[in-house]
DRENPATOR-910056 format. One record per atom (N, C-alpha, C): residue in one letter; atom name; x, y, z. Coordinates in nm, 2 decimals. Layout:
- residuo;atomo;xx;yy;zz
- A;CA;X;Y;Z
...
//
This chain:
- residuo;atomo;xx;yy;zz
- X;N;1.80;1.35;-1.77
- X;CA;1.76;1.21;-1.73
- X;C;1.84;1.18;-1.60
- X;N;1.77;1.13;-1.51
- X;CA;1.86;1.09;-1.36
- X;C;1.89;0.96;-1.40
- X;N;2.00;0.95;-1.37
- X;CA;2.09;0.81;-1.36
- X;C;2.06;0.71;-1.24
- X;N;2.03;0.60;-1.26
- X;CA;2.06;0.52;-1.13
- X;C;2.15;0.50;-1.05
- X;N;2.08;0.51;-0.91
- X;CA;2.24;0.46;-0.82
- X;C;2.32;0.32;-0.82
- X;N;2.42;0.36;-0.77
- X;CA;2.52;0.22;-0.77
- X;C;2.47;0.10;-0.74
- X;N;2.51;0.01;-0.78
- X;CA;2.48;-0.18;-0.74
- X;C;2.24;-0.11;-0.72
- X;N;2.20;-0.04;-0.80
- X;CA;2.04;-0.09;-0.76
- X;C;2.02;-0.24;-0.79
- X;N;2.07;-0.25;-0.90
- X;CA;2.00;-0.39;-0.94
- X;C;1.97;-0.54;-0.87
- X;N;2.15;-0.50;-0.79
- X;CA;2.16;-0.58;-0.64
- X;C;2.10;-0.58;-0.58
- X;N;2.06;-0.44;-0.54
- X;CA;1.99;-0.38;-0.39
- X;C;1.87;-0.46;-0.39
- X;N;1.78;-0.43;-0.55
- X;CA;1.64;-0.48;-0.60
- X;C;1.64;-0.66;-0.56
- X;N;1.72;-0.68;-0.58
- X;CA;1.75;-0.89;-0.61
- X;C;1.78;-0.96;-0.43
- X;N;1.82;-0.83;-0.36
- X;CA;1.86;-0.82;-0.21
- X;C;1.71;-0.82;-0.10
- X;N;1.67;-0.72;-0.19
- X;CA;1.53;-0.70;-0.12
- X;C;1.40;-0.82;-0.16
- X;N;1.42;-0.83;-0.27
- X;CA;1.31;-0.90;-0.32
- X;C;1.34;-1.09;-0.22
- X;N;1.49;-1.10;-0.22
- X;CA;1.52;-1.19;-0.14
- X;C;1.45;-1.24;-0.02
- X;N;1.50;-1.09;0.05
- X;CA;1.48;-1.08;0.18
- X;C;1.34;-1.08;0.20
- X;N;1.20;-1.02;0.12
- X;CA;1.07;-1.02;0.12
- X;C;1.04;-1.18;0.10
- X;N;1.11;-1.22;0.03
- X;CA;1.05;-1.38;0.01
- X;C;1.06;-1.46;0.11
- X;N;1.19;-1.42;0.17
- X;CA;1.22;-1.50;0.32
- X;C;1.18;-1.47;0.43
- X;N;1.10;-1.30;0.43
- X;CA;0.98;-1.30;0.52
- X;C;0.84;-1.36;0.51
- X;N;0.83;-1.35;0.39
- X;CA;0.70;-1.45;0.36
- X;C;0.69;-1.55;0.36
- X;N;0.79;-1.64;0.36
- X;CA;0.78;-1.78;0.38
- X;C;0.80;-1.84;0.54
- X;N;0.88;-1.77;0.64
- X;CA;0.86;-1.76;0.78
- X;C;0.69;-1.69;0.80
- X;N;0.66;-1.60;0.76
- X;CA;0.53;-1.57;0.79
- X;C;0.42;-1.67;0.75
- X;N;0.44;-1.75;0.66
- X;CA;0.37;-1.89;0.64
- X;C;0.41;-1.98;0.69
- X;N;0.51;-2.01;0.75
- X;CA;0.50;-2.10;0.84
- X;C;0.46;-2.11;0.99
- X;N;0.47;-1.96;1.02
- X;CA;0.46;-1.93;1.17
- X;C;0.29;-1.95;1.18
- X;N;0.21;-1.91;1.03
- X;CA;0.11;-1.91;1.03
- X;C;0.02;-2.05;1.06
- X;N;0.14;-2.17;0.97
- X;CA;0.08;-2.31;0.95
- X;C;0.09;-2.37;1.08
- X;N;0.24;-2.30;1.14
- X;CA;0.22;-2.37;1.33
- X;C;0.18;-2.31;1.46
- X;N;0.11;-2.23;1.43
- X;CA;0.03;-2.19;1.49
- X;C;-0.03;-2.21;1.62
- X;N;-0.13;-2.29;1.56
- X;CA;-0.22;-2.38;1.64
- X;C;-0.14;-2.52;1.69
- X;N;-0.09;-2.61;1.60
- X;CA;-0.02;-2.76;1.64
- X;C;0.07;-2.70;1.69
- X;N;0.17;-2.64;1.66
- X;CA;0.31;-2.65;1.71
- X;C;0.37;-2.51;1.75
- X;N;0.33;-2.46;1.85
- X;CA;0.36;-2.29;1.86
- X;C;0.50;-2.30;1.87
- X;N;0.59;-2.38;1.95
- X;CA;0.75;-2.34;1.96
- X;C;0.79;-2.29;1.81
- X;N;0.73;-2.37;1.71
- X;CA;0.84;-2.38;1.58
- X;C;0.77;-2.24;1.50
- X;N;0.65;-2.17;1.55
- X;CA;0.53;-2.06;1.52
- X;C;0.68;-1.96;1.56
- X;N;0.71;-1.99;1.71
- X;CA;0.80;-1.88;1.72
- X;C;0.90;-1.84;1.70
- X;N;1.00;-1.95;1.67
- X;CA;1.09;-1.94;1.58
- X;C;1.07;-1.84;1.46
- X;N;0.99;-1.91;1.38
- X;CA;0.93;-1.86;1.25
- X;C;0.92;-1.68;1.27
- X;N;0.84;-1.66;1.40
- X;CA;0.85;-1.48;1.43
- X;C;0.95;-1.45;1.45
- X;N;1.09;-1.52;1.54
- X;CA;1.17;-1.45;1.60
- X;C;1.29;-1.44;1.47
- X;N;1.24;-1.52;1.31
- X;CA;1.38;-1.51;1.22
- X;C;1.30;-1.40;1.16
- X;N;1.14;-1.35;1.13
- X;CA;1.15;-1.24;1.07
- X;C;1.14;-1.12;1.11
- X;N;1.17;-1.09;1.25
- X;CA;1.23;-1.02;1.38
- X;C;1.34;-1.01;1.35
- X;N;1.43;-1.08;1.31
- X;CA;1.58;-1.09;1.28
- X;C;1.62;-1.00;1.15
- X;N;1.52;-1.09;1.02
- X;CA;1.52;-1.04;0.90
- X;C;1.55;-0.85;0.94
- X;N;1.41;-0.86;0.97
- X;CA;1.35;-0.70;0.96
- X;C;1.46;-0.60;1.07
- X;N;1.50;-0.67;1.18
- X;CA;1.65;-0.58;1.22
- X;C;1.74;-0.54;1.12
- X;N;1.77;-0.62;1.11
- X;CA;1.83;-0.63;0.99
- X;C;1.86;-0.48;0.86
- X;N;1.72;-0.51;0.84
- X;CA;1.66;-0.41;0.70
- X;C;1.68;-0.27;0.79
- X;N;1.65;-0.27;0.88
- X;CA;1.63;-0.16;0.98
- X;C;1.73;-0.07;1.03
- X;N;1.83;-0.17;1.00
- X;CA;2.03;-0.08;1.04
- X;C;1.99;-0.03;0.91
- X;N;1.99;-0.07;0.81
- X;CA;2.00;0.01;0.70
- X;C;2.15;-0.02;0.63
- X;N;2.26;-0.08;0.69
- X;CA;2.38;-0.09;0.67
- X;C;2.38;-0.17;0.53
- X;N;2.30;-0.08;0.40
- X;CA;2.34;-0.15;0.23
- X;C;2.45;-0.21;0.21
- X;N;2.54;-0.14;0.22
- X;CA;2.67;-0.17;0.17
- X;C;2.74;-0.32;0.23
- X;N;2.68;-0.35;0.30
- X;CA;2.68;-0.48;0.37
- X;C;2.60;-0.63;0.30
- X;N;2.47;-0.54;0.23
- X;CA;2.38;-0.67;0.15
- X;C;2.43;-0.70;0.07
- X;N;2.50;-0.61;-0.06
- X;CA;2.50;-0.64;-0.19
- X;C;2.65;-0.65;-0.20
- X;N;2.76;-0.61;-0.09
- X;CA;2.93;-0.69;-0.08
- X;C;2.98;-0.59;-0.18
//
C-alpha cells in the first residue's frame, strides 16, 4: 500500500482555496466586462498573480 505524502491534506484545502479564488476573480472579471473594464482587469491581473504563484511551485511555502 503507498502511503501518502506529508501535509496532502493541506496541500488539497490549499489548492481547492486557491481554485475558488480563481473562480471568483474569473467571475467578476467576467461581470465587469462590458460596464467597468478597469475593475475586469484587476480581476485578470489577481488571477495572473494567483497562477504565478501555483507556478513557482514553492509548496512548502502554502501549507507553513
Amino acid at each position: 500500500m503507498v502511503e501518502a505524502a506529508p501535509k496532502t491534506v493541506e496541500m488539497d484545502n490549499y489548492l481547492k482555496d486557491v481554485v475558488q479564488a480563481l473562480h471568483a476573480a474569473c467571475n467578476s472579471a467576467m461581470r465587469n466586462m462590458q460596464t467597468n473594464p478597469k475593475e475586469a482587469e484587476k480581476a485578470i491581473e489577481s488571477c495572473e498573480e494567483i497562477l504565478g504563484v501555483i507556478m513557482e511551485g514553492h509548496t512548502e511555502e502554502w501549507v507553513g
